[in-house]
C-alpha positions in Angstrom: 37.0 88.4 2.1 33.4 89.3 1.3 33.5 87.8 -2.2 30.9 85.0 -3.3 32.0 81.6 -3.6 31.8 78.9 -6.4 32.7 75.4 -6.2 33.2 72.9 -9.1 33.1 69.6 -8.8 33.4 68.8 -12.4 36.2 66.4 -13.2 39.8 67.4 -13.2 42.2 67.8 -16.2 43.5 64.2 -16.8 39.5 62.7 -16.6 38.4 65.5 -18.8 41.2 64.9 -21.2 40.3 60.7 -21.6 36.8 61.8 -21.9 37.2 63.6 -25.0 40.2 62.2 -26.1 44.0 63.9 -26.0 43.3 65.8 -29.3 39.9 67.2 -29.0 40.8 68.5 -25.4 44.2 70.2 -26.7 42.6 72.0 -29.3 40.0 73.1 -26.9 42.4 74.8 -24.9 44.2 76.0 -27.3 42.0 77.9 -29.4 38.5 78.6 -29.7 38.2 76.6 -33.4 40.1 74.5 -36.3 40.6 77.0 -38.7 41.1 80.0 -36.0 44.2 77.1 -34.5 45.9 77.0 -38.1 46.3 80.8 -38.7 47.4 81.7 -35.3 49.8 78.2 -35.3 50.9 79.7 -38.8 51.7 83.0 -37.3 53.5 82.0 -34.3 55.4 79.6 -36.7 56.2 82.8 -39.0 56.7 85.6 -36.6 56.3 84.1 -32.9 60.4 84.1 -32.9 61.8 87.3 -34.5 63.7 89.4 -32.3 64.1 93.2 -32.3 61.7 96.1 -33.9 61.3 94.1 -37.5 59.7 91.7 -35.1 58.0 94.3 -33.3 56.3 95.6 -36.2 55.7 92.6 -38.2 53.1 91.1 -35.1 52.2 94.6 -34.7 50.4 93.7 -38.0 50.0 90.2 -38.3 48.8 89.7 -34.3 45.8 92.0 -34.9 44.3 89.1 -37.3 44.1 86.8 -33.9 43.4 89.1 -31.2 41.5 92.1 -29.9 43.9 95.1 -29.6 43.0 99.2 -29.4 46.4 100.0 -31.2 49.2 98.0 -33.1 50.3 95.3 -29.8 53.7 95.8 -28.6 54.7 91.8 -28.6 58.6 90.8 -28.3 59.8 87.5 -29.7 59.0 84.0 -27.8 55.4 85.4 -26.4 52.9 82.2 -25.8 49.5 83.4 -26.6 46.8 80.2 -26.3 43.6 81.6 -26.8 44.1 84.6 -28.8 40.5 85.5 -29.4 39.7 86.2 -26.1 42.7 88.5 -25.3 42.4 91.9 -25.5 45.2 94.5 -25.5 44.8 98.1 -25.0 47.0 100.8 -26.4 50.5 100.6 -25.9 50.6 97.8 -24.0 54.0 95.7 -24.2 54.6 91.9 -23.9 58.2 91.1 -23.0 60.1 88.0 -24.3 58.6 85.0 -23.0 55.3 86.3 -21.3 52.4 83.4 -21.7 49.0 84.5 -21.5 46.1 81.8 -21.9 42.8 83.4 -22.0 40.2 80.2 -22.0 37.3 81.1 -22.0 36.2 84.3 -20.8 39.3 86.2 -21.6 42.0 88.5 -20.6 41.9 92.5 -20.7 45.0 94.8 -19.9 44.4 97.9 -20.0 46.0 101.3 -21.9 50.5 101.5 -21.0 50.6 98.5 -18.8 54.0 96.3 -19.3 53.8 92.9 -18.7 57.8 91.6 -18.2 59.6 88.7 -19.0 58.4 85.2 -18.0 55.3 86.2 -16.9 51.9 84.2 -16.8 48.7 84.8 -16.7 46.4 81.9 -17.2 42.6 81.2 -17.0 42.3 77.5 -18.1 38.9 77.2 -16.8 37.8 73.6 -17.5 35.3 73.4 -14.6 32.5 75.5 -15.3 33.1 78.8 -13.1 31.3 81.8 -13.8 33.5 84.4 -13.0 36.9 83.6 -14.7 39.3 85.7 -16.7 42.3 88.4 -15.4 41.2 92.1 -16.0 44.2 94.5 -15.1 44.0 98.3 -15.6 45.9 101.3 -17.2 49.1 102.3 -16.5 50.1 99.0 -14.6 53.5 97.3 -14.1 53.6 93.3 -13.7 57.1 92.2 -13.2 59.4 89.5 -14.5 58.1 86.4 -13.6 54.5 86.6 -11.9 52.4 84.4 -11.8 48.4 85.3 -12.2 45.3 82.0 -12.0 42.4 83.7 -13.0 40.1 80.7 -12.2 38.0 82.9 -10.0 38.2 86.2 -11.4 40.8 88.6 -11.0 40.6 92.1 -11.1 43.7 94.5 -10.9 42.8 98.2 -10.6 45.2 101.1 -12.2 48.3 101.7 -11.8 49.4 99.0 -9.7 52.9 97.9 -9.5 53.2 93.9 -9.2 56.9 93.3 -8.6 58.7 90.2 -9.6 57.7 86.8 -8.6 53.9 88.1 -7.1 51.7 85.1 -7.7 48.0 86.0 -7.3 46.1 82.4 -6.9 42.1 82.9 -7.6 41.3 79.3 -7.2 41.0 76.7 -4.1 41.2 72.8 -3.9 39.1 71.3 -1.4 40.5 68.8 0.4 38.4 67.6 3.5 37.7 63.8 2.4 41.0 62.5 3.6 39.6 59.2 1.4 40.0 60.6 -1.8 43.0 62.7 -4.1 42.5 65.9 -3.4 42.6 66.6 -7.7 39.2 64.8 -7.3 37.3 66.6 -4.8 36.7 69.7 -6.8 37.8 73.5 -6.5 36.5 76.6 -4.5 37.1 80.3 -6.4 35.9 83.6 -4.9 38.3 85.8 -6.9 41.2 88.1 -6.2 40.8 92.3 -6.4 44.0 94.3 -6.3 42.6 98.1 -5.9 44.3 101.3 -7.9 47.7 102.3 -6.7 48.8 99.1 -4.5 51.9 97.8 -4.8 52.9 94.2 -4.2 56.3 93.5 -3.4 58.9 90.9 -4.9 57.7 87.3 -4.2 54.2 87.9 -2.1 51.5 85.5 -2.8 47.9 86.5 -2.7 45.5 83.7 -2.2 41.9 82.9 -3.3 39.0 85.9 -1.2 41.3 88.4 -0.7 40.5 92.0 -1.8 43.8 94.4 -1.5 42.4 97.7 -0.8 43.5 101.0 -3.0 47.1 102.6 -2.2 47.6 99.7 -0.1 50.9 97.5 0.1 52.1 94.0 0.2 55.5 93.1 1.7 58.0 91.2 0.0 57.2 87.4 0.6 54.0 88.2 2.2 51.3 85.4 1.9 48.4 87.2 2.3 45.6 85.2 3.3 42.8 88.4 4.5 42.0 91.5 3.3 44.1 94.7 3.8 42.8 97.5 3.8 43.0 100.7 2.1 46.5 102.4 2.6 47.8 99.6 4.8 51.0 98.1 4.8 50.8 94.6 5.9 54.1 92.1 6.2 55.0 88.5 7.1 53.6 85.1 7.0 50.7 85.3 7.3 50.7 88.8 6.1 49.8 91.0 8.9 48.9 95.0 8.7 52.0 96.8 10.5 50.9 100.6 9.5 48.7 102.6 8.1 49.6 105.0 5.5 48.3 108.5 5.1 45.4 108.8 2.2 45.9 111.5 -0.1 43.2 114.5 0.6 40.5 114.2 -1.9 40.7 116.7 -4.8 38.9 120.1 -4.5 35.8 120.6 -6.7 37.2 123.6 -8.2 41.1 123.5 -8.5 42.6 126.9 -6.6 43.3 129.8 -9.1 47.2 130.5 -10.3 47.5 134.2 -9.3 49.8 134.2 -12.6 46.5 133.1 -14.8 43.5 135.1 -13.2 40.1 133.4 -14.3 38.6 134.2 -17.5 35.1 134.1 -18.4 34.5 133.0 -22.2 31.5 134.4 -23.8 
């Protein structure tokens, strides 16, 4: 767990909510302006609940108006975006019915072919001031139906990595050690979550706040990892414990062998 921590002690939701009053603090979390809230609100209203491709292709169009995307975003019907400026889609990327992202304040980036399935969240309401907060996932990733993803402290997911059903990666911390107060009012610790390229995380494993899963490197299913694991390791149970090691993959040569089918060619 070699990652930095922050700690908040700025109020929690409900005192930050009668402070401003209910309306100002909704809008605030819902979108980053008035007149920004109405044309998204007008969209989702519009399009937000059309099934199949006319669906498809009509947010394909309309969406790009509210959010950053590299190509025409793949969004099915019943998607929750709060937010939507500081999303940003790559190409081909596909958001299955009922997926919620909420991207206050610093945003949310997936990354070129990744599929984010059905009933999945991923959600950086950062009211408390923390520096590093947002959800950055890379290419060619899988997140499965249902997972849950807190960005408070910063979560970065490498490339292709496979998060299966029900994972719930939890960047953020209460702290609790005045028994004499609520813990809601004591403040939160975050030192970020990083999922390295290739790992898989099986169905229902929880990764808390510090913990870095190394590359190629797998998570049992119903694991609660509370320390690192390493590169390549498998590691099980509650706590999640490292079990095996898995073999690395031999780096790749600096020059690739020559097919004795294509001898080399020299272009002038």
């Amino acid at each position: 767990m070699s990652q930095e921590s922050f700690i908040s002690h700025e109020a929690d939701a409900a005192a930050v909510a009668a402070r401003e009053g209910p309306l100002r603090y909704y809008l605030r979390g819902q979108s980053t302006g008035l007149g920004r809230y109405i044309l998204e609100q007008t969209l989702f209203a519009l399009l937000g609940g059309i099934p199949g491709l006319v669906g498809i292709g009509l947010r394909a169009l309309a969406y790009r108006l509210i959010l950053s995307s590299d190509g025409p975003p793949v969004v099915e019907d019943r998607v929750r975006l709060a937010q939507p400026a500081n999303i940003h889609l790559g190409r081909q990327v596909y958001l299955d019915h009922g997926v919620y992202l909420h991207a206050c304040p610093q945003g949310i980036f997936i990354g070129d072919r990744t599929f984010v399935m059905h009933g999945s969240e991923l959600h950086v309401y950062n009211f408390r001031g923390l520096p590093h907060s947002g959800i950055w996932v890379g290419e060619n990733g899988f997140i499965g139906e249902f997972c849950l993803i807190r960005g408070q402290g910063g979560v970065h997911i490498g490339r292709s990595v496979l998060l299966a059903p029900r994972v719930q990666l939890l960047a953020v911390e209460h702290i609790f050690q005045d028994a004499h107060r609520p813990v809601m009012e004591q403040g939160i610790i975050a030192r970020g979550i990083r999922i390295g390229d290739g790992a898989w995380i099986g169905a229902g494993a929880i990764i808390l706040d510090g913990v870095t899963v190394g590359e190629g490197a797998v998570g049992g299913a119903g694991a609660v990892v509370t320390h690192d694991i390493p590169p390549f390791a498998v590691a099980v149970g509650v706590p999640a414990r490292v079990v095996r090691q898995r073999e690395a993959p031999p780096p790749p040569s600096e020059f690739p062998p020559l097919s004795p089918e294509r001898p080399h060619r020299l272009w002038r």
